[in-house]
C-alpha positions, 0 to 999 in steps of 0.5 A: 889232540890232533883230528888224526889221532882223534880218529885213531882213537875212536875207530880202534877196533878194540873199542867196537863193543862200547860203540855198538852198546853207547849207539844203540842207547842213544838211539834209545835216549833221544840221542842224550847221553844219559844213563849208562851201558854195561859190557862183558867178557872183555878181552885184554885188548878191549880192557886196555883200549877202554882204560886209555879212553876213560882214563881209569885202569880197568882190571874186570872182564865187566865194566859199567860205563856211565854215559855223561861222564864218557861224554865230559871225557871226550869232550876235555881230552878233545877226543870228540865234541861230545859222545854223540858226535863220537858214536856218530864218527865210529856208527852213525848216522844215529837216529832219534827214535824216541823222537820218532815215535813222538813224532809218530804219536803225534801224527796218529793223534792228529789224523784221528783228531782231524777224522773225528772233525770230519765225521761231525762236518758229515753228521755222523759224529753220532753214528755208533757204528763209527766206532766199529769203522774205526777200530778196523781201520787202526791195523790199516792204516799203519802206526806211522800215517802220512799226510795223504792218508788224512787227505785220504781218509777225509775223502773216504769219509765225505764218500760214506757220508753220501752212501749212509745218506740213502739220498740222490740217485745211485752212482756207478763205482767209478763215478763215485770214484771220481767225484770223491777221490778225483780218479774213476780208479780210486775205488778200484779193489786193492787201493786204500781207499777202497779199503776204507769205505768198504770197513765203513760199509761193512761197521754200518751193516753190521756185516764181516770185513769183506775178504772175498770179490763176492763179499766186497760186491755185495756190500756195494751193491747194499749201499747202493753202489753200482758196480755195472747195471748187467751182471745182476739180476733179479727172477721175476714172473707174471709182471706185466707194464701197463703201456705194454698191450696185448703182445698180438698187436705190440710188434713182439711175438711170445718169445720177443722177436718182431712180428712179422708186418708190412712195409706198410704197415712198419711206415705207419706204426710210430717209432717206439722207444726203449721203454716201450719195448722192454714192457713189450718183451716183458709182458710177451714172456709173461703172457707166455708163462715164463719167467724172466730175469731183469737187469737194473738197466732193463729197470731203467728202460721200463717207465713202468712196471705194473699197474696201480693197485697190482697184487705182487707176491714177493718169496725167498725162494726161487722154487716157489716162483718155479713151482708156481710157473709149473702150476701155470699161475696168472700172478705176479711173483718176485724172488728175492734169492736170499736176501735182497740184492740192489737189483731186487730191492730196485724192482720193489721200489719201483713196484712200490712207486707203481702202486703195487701192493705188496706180500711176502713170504720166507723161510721161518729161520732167524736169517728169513725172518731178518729178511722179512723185517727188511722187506716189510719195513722198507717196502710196506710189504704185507704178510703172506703166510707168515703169522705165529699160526702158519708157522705152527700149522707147519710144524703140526703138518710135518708130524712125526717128520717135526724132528727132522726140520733144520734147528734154529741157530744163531741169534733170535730176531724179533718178527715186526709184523708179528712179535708172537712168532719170534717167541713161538720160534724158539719154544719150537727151536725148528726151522721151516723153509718155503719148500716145506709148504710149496703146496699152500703157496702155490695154491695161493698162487694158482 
């Protein structure tokens, strides 16, 4: 048979049906022409354009036509060299898509084989919360993975690798950006990566995947990643550097603005560096008696703090340090806002460093008591009013107003600086915040 009447045979119209059904099984067989189709409601035409190219008379609206036989078929009439170069003349090009999916399969293994040798290369092959990270990155990172993705992901995972080491010194986003993934935008909110060690961080944390600019913020922040060293801060009152003087002399009135002095006496004082005057302006707002809100670069500007052996009470609650402000207290007081944000738990360090000893106080829920685990175990911080029987000196303070208190929801979380409370948390099932006891606190305070 010629190659014109060939492909006059093979594009009859009438013979649409069969290629649109043989196409789509090929596709499906990896392109083998096994098995067979099947076809109905044939019209005349379709029946006579059919018997010609089977060679068999057809008398049934239905025929099933077997793959392998169509194939020797076109092959001795010399219709095609095969089936699939047929279907691939009448609707090609066909693709493999079994193949495909193998290769598929293959790529998807491969990049999570080539992930788990990574977490080992990085010591965290052993971290349980690997296995959190993992399954929140499978709806990620697609079915079908490209090279750049492992290339990707072994940079993200050498990233969290260094975030979960709590070693060196804090880095900006875009420092680790460009360390790790070669670009200062790398991490930039909505790029892959960013995605990636933000699911990381979130496993570690036991935290939900961000879905909010504030969300996606905090956990940098508790990984100790710094977005920008302005924008956060964190309320402090009464602290006072140990280089800083009297305010009299220091060149800084009260409300830190230069005093007014010689020529003179300007030319002979010694120039003063940054950290000299931010314990100035400092120590000027708490000699004043008032409160302050400090910055991790104003934390980067103060060589110290306080002095060694400083008593520092550290609350929850910002009221208390404002309650305290008002009963005009001469102590040193910390707010954590809730729970302790980078900036926070920056500045106790840093008072940690300088000797200072620490107490503190929160709300007696389950979210306040977490809080207090953190702070006391990081930091060595003592307790401050916060023992089983402060608790329910609270509750028996409240009297008939007891059945008023919030109730404790969610999840027990055992006290460690005292296990009894947890237990006589939940006989109570109510919750006590600090501004249930502002009286004692303050009074401690003053």
């Amino acid at each position: 048979m010629t190659a014109r009447a060939s492909h006059s045979v093979l594009s009859d119209p009438a013979l649409g049906a069969l290629w649109d059904a043989v196409a789509a099984r090929l596709q499906r067989n990896g392109l083998s022409p096994i098995g067979h189709v099947v076809l109905g409601d044939l019209e005349k035409e379709e029946r006579f354009a059919l018997a010609g190219l089977l060679g068999r008379p057809l008398t049934s609206e239905r025929v099933r036509i077997d793959l392998a036989g169509l194939d020797r078929r076109l092959r001795e009439t010399g219709i095609a060299a095969g089936l699939v170069a047929a279907a691939n003349s009448c609707r090609g090009p066909l693709t493999d898509r079994r193949g495909e999916r193998a290769e598929r399969v293959a790529r998807r293994d491969a990049l999570w084989s080539s992930w788990r040798s990574q977490l080992a290369e990085v010591g965290l092959d052993r971290a349980e919360w690997c296995e959190r990270w993992a399954e929140s990155l499978r709806p990620l990172l697609g079915g079908d993975p490209v090279s750049s993705v492992a290339a990707l992901l072994a940079a993200a995972t050498h990233c969290v690798a260094r975030l979960c080491s709590d070693s060196g010194a804090a880095l900006g986003r875009t420092e680790l950006a460009a360390e790790y993934f070669g670009d200062s935008h790398g991490l930039d909110d909505g790029s892959l990566a960013n995605a990636i060690v933000l699911r990381a961080l979130a496993a570690c944390y036991r935290a939900p995947t961000p879905k909010t600019a504030g969300a996606r913020r905090l956990l940098w922040q508790q990984a100790g990643v710094l977005c920008d060293e302005v924008s956060t801060t964190v309320l402090c009152y009464g602290l006072v550097p140990p280089s800083a003087g009297s305010p009299a002399g220091s060149g800084i009135d009260v409300e830190g603005r230069p005093a007014h002095a010689s020529s003179a006496d300007q030319a002979d004082r010694p120039p003063v560096d940054g950290s000299s005057v931010s314990g100035r302006l400092l120590a000027s707002r708490s000699m004043a008696g008032w409160e302050t809100h400090l910055t991790l670069r104003d934390l980067r500007r103060l060589e110290r703090v306080v002095d060694d052996g400083t008593e520092v009470f550290v609350c929850e609650n910002p009221r208390v340090l404002e309650a305290a402000m008002e009963a005009s207290s001469k102590a040193a007081i910390v707010c954590t806002s809730g729970n302790p944000t980078l900036v926070v738990t920056r500045l106790l360090e840093r008072l940690v460093s300088d000797g200072a000893r620490l107490r503190y106080h929160g709300d007696f829920d389950w979210p306040g008591v977490a809080i207090a685990n953190r702070v006391v175990e990081r930091f060595g911080a003592g307790p401050w009013r916060m023992a089983k029987e402060d608790y329910e000196a609270a509750l028996v303070a409240a009297g008939p107003a007891v059945a008023e208190l919030p109730r404790l929801d969610g999840s027990p979380v055992r006290a460690v600086w005292a296990p009894d409370l947890t237990s006589a948390m939940q006989r109570a099932g109510r919750a006590v915040h600090e501004e249930a006891v502002l009286g004692q606190l303050v009074g401690d305070l003053t």
